[in-house]
One Martini backbone bead per residue (centre of mass of N, CA, C, O) as a GRO file, in nm:
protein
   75
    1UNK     BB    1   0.942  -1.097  -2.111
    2UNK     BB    2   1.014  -1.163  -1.782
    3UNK     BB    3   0.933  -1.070  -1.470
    4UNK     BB    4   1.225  -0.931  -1.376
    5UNK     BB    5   1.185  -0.720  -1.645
    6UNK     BB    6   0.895  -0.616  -1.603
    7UNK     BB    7   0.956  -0.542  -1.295
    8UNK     BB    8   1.164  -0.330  -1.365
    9UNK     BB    9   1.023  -0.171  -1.587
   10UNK     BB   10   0.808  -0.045  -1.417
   11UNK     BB   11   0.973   0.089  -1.185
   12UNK     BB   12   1.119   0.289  -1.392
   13UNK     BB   13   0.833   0.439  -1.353
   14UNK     BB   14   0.920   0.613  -1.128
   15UNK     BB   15   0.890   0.925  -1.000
   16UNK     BB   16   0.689   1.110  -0.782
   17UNK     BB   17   0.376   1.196  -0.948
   18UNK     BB   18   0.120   0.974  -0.921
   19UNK     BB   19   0.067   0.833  -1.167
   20UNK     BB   20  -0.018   0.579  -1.315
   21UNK     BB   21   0.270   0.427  -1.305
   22UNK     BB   22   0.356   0.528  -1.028
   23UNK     BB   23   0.156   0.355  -0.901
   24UNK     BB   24   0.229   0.096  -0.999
   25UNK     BB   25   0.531   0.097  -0.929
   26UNK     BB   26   0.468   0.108  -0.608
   27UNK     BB   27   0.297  -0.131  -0.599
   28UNK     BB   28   0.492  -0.363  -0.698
   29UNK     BB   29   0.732  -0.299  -0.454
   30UNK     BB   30   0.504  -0.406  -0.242
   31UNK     BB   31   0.446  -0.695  -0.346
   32UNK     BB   32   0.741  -0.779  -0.340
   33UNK     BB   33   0.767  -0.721  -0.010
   34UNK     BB   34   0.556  -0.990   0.015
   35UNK     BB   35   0.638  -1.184  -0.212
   36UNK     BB   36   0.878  -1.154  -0.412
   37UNK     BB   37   0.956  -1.361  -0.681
   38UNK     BB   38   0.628  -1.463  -0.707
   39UNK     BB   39   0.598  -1.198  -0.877
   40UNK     BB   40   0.702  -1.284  -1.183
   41UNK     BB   41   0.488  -1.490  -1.278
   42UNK     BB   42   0.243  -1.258  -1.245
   43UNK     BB   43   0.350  -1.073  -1.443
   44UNK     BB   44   0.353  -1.247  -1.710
   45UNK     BB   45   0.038  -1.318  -1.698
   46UNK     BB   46  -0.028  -1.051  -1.727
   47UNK     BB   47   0.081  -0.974  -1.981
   48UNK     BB   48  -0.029  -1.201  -2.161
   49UNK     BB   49  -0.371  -1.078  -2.058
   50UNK     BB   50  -0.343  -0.774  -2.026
   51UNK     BB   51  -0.258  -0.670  -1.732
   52UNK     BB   52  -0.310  -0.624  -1.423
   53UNK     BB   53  -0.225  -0.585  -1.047
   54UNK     BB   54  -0.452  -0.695  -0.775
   55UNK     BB   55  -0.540  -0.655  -0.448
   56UNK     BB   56  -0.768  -0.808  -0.242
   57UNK     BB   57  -1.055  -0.677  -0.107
   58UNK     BB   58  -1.153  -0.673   0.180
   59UNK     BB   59  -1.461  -0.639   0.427
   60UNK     BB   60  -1.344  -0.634   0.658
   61UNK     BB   61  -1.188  -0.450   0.965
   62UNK     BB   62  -0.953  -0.548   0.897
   63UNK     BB   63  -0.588  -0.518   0.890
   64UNK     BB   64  -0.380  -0.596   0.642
   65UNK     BB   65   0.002  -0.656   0.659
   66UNK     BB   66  -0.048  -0.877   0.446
   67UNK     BB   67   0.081  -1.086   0.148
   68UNK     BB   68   0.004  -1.290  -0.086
   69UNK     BB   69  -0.077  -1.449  -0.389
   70UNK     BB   70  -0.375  -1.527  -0.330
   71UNK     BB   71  -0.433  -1.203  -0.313
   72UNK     BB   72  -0.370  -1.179  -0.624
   73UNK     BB   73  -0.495  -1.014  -0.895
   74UNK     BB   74  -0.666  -0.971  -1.232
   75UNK     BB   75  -0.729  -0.652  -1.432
   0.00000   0.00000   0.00000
């Protein structure tokens, strides 16, 4: 599948059970409202690597309310 096929498959599992996929998919709706397209090829790449997409978690005080690619990490 391609990115923007991924990112369709993931969100169609949105319930609003909170379970995991639910969660995943709440997750990737915010990175792409933050991102757009350019989540699409790490998408990609995280199925390449059977991995998931995961946000940066920063340790200073600051509250971060926007977010990059550069931010964004395989897990």
């Amino acid at each position: 599948m391609n990115g923007k096929q991924l990112y369709n498959f993931y969100i169609s599992k949105r319930n609003f059970t909170g379970g995991t996929e639910d969660t995943y998919a709440q997750y990737l709706t915010t990175l792409y409202f933050h991102v757009s397209y350019q989540l699409f090829p790490l998408l990609e790449k995280a199925d390449e690597l059977s991995k998931k997409l995961h946000i940066i978690e920063h340790d200073d005080d600051f509250y971060h309310d926007s977010y990059s690619t550069n931010d964004i990490l395989f897990i």
